[in-house]
N, C-alpha and C positions, 0 to 999 in steps of 0.2 A: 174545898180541897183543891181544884183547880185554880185558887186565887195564891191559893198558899204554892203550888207547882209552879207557878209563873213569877211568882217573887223567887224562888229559890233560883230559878233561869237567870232571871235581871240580873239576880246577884252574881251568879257566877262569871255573864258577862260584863258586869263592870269590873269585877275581880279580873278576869282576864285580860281585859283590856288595861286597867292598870300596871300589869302582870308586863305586859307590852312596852308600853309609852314609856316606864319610869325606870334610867337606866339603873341597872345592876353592879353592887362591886365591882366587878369586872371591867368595866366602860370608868368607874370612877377610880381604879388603880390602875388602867395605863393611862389617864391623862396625868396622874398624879407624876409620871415618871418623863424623866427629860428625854427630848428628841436627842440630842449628842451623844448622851449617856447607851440610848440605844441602838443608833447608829456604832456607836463602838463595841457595844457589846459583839452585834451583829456580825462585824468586820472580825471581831476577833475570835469568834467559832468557825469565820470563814476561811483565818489563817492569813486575811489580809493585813500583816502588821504596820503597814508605814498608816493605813487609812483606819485602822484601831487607833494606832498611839492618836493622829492627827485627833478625833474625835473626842476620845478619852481626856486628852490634854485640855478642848475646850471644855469641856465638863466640867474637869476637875478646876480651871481657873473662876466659873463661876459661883464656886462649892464656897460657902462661910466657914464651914466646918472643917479643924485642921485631919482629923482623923479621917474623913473623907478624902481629903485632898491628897494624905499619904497614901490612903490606901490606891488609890487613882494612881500616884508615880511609881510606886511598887512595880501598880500590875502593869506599866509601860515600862517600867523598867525590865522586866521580867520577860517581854515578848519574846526575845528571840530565846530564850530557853525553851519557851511553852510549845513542841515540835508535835506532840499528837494532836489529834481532834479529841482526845480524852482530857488530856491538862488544857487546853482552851478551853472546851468548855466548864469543867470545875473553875478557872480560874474568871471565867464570864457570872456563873454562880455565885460565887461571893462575892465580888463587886456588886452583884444585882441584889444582894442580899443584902450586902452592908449600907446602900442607899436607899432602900424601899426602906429599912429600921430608920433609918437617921430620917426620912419624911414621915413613917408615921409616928414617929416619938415629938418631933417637933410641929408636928398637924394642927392647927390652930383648931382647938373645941369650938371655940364663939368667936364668931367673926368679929 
């Protein structure tokens, strides 16, 4: 009984320790996402327009994808409209939402 107690111990901490070491979604979807993309986002819930567009711009120039790229000139287009912290952020939301789709739809399965 006490051999079988002490196996279920071991296990729980290697389980744990695995639990630990091996990163989680979370660490694998924001590597998945560009430094530019979130720098601009960032700027632009900040209300920093000229350092949005600046960011966003570069993003968007390194995007393949034409529907990304519009939706990128749009939401620089659009800055100086976007006058609350409530439309910046919705409009930080969909960009951040239309690019996380567009990486994990085009996610390579097999390397």
């Amino acid at each position: 009984m006490k051999t079988l107690s002490r196996f279920r111990v071991l296990l729980m901490a290697i389980a744990a320790a695995l639990l630990l070491t091996v990163p989680g979604p979370p660490v694998a979807l924001a590597a998945a996402v560009d430094a530019d993309l979130e720098s601009g986002l960032a700027y632009l819930v900040a209300g920093n327009n000229q350092l949005a567009a600046l960011y966003l711009a570069r993003y968007g120039e390194k995007q393949s994808d034409a529907q990304i790229r519009r939706q990128v000139d749009m939401t620089i287009a659009r800055l100086d409209s976007l006058t609350t912290a409530a439309l910046r952020e919705q409009a930080a939301r969909e960009l951040q939402i239309i690019a996380l789709h567009w990486r994990f739809r085009n996610f390579p399965v097999f390397p």
